[in-house]
C-alpha distance (Angstrom), angle and dihedral (degrees) to the residues before:
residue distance angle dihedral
X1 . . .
X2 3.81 . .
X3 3.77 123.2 .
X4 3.77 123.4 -110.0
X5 3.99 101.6 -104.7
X6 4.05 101.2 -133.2
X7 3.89 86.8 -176.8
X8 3.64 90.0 70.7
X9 3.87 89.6 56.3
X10 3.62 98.9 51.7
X11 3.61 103.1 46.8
X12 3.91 88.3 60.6
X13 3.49 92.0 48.3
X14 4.02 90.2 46.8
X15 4.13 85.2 50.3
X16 4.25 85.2 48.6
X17 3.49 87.6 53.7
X18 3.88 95.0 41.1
X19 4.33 93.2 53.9
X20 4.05 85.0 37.3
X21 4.09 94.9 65.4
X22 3.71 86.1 32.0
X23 3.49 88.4 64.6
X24 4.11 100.4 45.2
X25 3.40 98.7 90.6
X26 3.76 89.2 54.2
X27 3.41 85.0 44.5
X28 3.43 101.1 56.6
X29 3.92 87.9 40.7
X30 3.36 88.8 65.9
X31 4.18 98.3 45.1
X32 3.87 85.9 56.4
X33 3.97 88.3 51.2
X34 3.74 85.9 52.5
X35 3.76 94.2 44.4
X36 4.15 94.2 46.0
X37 3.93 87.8 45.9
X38 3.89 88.8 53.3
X39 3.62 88.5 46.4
X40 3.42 99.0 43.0
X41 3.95 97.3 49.8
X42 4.11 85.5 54.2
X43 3.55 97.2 54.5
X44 4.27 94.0 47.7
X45 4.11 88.0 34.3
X46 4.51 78.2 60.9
X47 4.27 95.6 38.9
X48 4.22 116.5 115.2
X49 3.93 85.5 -116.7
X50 4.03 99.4 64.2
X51 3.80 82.4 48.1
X52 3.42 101.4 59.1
X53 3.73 88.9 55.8
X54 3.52 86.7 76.5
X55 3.64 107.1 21.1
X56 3.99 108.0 169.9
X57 3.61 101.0 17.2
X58 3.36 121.9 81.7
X59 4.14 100.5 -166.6
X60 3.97 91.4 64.1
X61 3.77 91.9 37.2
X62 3.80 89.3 58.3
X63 3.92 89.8 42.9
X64 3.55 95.1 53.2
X65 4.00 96.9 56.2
X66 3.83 83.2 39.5
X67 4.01 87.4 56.1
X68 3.92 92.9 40.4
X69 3.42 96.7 48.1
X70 3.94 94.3 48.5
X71 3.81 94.8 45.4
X72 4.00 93.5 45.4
X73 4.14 84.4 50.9
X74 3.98 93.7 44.0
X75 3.81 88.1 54.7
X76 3.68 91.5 51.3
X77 3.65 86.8 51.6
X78 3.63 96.5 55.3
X79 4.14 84.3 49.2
X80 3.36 94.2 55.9
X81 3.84 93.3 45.6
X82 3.78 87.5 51.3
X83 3.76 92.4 52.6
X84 3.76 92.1 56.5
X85 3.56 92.7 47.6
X86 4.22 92.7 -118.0
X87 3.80 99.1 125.9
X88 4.21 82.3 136.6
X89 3.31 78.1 63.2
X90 3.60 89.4 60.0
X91 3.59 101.8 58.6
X92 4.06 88.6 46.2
X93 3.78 89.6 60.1
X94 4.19 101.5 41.1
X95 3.64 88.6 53.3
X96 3.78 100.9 45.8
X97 3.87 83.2 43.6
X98 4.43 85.7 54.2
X99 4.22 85.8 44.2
X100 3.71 88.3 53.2
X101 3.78 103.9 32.5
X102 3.82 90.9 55.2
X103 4.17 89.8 47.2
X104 4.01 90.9 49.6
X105 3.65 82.4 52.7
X106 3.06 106.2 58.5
X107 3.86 88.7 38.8
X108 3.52 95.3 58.6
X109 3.75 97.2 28.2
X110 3.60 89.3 136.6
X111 3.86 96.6 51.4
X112 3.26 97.5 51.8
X113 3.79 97.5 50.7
X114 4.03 94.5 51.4
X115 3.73 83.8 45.7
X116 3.87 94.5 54.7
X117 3.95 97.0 34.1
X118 3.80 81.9 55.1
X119 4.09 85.7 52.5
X120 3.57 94.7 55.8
X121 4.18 99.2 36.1
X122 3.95 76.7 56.8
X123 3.89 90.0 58.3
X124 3.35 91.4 43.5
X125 3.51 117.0 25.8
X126 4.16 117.3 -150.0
X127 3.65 91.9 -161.1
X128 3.66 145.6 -24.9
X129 4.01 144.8 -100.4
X130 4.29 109.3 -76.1
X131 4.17 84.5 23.7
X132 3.95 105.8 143.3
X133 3.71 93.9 -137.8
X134 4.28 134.9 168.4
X135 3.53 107.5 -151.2
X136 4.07 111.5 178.4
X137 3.47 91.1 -12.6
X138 3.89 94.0 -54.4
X139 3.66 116.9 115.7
X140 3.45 142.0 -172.5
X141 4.17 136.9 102.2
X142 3.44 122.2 -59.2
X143 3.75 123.2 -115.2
X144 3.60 106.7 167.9
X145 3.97 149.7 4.3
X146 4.15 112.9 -144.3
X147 3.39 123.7 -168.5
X148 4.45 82.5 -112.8
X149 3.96 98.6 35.3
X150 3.84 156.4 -11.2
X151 3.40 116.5 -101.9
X152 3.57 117.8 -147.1
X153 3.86 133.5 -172.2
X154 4.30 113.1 -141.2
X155 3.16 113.4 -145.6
X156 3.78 91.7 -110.3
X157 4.02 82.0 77.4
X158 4.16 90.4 -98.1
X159 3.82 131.5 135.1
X160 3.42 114.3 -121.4
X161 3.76 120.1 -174.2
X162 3.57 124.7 -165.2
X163 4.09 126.3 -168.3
X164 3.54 101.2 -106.8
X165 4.34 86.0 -132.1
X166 3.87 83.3 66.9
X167 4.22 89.9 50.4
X168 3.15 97.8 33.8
X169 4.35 86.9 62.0
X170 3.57 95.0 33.1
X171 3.77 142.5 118.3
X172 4.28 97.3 -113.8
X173 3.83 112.0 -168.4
X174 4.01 102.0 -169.0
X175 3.85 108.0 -161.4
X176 3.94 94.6 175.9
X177 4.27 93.7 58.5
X178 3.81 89.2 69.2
X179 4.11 109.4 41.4
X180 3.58 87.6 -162.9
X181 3.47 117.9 81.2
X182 4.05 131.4 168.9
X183 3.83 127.5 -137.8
X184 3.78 125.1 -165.2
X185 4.14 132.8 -173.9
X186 3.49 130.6 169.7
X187 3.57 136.7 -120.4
X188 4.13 129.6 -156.4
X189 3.58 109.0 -136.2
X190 4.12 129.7 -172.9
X191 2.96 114.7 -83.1
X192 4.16 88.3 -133.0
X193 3.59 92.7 54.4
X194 3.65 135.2 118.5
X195 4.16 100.3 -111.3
X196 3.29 103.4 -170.8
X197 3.69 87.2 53.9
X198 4.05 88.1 52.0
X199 4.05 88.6 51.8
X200 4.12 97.3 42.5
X201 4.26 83.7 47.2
X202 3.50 92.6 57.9
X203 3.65 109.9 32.7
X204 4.28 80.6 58.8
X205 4.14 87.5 49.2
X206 4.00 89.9 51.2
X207 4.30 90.1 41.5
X208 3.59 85.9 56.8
X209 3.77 101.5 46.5
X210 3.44 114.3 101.2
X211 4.11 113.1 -113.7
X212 3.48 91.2 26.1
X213 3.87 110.4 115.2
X214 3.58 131.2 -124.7
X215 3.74 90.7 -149.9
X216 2.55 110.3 96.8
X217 3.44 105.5 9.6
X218 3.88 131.2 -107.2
X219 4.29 104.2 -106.3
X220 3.58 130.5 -175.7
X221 4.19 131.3 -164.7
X222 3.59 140.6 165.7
X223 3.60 113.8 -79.0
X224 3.63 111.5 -175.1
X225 3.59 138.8 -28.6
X226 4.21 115.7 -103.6
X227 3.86 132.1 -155.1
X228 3.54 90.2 -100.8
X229 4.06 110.0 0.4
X230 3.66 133.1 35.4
X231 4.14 117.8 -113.7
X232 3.95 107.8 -123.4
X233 3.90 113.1 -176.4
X234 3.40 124.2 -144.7
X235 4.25 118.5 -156.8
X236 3.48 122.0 -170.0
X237 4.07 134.5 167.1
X238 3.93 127.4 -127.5
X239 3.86 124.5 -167.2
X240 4.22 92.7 -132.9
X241 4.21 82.4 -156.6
X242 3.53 92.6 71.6
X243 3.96 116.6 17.9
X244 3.65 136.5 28.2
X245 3.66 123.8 -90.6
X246 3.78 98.0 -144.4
X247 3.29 96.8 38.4
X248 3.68 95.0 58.1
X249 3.20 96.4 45.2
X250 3.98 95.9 51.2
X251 3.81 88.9 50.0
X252 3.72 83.6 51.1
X253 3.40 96.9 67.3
X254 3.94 97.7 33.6
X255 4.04 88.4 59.1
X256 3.96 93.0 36.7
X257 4.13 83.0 54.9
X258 3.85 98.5 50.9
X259 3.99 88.6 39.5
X260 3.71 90.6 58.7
X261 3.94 100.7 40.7
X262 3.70 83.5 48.5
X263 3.53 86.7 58.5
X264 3.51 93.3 54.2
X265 4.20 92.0 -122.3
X266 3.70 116.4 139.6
X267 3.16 123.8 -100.8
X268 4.30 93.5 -164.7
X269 4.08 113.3 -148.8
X270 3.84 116.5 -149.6
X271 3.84 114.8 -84.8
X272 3.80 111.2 -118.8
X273 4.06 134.8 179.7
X274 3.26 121.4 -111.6
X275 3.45 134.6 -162.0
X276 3.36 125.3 -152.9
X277 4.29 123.3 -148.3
X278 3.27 141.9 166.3
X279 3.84 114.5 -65.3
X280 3.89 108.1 159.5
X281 3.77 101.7 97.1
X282 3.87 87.9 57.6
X283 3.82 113.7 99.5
X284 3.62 113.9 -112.4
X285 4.15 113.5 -102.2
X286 3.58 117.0 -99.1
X287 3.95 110.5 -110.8
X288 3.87 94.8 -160.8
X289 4.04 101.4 133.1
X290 3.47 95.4 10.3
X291 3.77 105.0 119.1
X292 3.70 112.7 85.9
X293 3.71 133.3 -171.8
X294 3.93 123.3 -84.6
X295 3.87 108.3 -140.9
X296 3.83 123.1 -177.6
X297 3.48 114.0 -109.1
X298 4.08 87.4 -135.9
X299 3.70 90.4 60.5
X300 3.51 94.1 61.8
X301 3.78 115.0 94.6
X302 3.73 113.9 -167.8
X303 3.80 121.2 -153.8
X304 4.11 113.0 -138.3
X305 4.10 92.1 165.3
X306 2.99 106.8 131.0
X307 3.90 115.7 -105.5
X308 3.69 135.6 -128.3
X309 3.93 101.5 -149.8
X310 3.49 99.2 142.0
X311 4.00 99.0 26.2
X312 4.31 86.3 111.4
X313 3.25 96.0 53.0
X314 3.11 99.7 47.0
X315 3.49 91.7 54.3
X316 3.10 105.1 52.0
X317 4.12 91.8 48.5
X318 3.98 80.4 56.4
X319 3.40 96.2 62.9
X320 3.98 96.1 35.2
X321 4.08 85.9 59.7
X322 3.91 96.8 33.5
X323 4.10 86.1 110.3
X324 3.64 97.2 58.5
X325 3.85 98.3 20.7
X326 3.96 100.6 132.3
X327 3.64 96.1 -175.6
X328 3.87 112.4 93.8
X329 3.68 128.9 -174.7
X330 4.06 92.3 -131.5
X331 3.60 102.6 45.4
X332 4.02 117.5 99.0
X333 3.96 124.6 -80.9
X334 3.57 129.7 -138.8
């Protein structure tokens, strides 16, 4: 049996050895490559010029140093890799990168679309902080724009936050953009009445009603024909700035109602069947509490100012998210 010839061993680990400090000073060449690169790609990532690219918006100004920094390294990289003669190498590493950049993306699919719809909404910004907005059918006022979501306030004094994917493709109705906003209700009117009277009744009652705008005008037409009334639709304007939309609008209809009645038109109520039973061996209802104060209507003041309920709040979220706020009162509007 023939011994195992050690000899053999150690002269290729001696010649290992040999081509490994041979290679050092390449070695090292190429470390200081990768440290200038590094280097390098901080100091342009922090220059004037990179942040003008994204003047006024913090997300893509971070992203571009981010990009600058990582390209100026990966072409260091590729130096280095070039020095020591491992541009096989190369090709390894670019297409395990492309094998693993397409699995992280469909991993984190949905990341990277919220992140990128809040890029562009950035650019171009669908609306601003304190905007009243319904996005998807969720509404409330805005408070902030992340580079994941839009964070919303309902008007039940709840945050709300919505991936900014879903906003980005979304239906936005903006009710803060324009200050003027219109309400309408309808009315059923008698069929035997005088109309025109009806409509020239209550556009006076809206003129008169304070928040309700004279610009344009309040108007009023016939609808639609009921079973036992005709629909007459009143339209009037409120400036959202100053007064509150609901309230207007209820005190709308609570003057338009007393204007009418004082009128003396009919205001028809839907005809039911009734059927008649029985009732006497019920015992009567107790009428302990029953009477109730009689107030004038013309004592009753109603308040349509518009009311800051949530105002606090919505400070104070303001300043909480001031750091990553992305909205900005300078950058463009869609």
């Amino acid at each position: 049996m023939s011994e195992f010839n050690f000899d053999a061993v150690i002269n290729h680990l001696w010649e290992e050895c040999y081509v490994l400090l041979a290679g050092l000073p390449m070695l090292l060449l190429a470390l200081i490559v990768v440290c200038l690169s590094l280097l390098i790609g901080r100091w342009l990532s922090r220059r004037a010029l990179v942040a003008k690219l994204a003047d006024r918006n913090p997300l893509l100004r971070e992203l571009s140093r981010t990009s600058v920094r990582w390209a100026v390294a990966l072409v260091g990289v590729l130096i280095a890799l070039e020095i020591l003669d491992a541009t096989a190498l190369v090709g390894a590493v670019l297409g395990t990168a492309g094998v693993l950049g397409v699995a992280l993306g469909f991993a984190f699919k949905d990341t990277v679309e919220n992140y990128l719809a809040g890029v562009l909404m950035s650019l171009r910004q669908p609306f601003a902080a304190r905007d009243y907005v319904v996005i998807d059918g969720n509404e409330g006022t805005v408070i902030a724009l992340t580079s994941r979501a839009t964070i919303l306030m309902t008007p039940d004094g709840n945050h709300l936050r919505l991936p900014n994917a879903l906003v980005f493709r979304s239906v936005t109705l903006n009710y803060t953009r324009n200050p003027s906003r219109r309400f309408s209700f309808d009315v059923g009117i008698g069929v035997n009445e005088d109309l025109l009277c009806a409509q020239a009744i209550g556009v006076e009652t809206l003129s008169k009603l304070d928040g309700v705008l004279q610009q344009p005008p309040p108007r009023a037409f016939i609808s639609s024909l009921g079973d036992s009334n005709v629909q007459v639709r009143y339209l009037a304007w409120v400036d959202q700035r100053s007064h509150d939309y609901s309230m207007v609008r209820s005190e709308g209809i609570r003057l338009l109602k007393l204007a009418l009645e004082e009128a003396g038109i009919d205001l028809p109520e839907p005809i039911y069947r009734v059927h008649i039973s029985d009732r006497s061996a019920l015992p009567p209802a107790s009428k302990t509490g029953a009477t109730a104060a009689v107030i004038s209507v013309n004592e009753i003041e109603v308040d349509t100012k518009s009311h800051p309920d949530l105002e606090l709040q919505i400070d104070q979220d303001l300043r909480e998210n001031g750091a990553r706020d992305l909205l900005d009162a300078n950058a463009p509007r869609e």
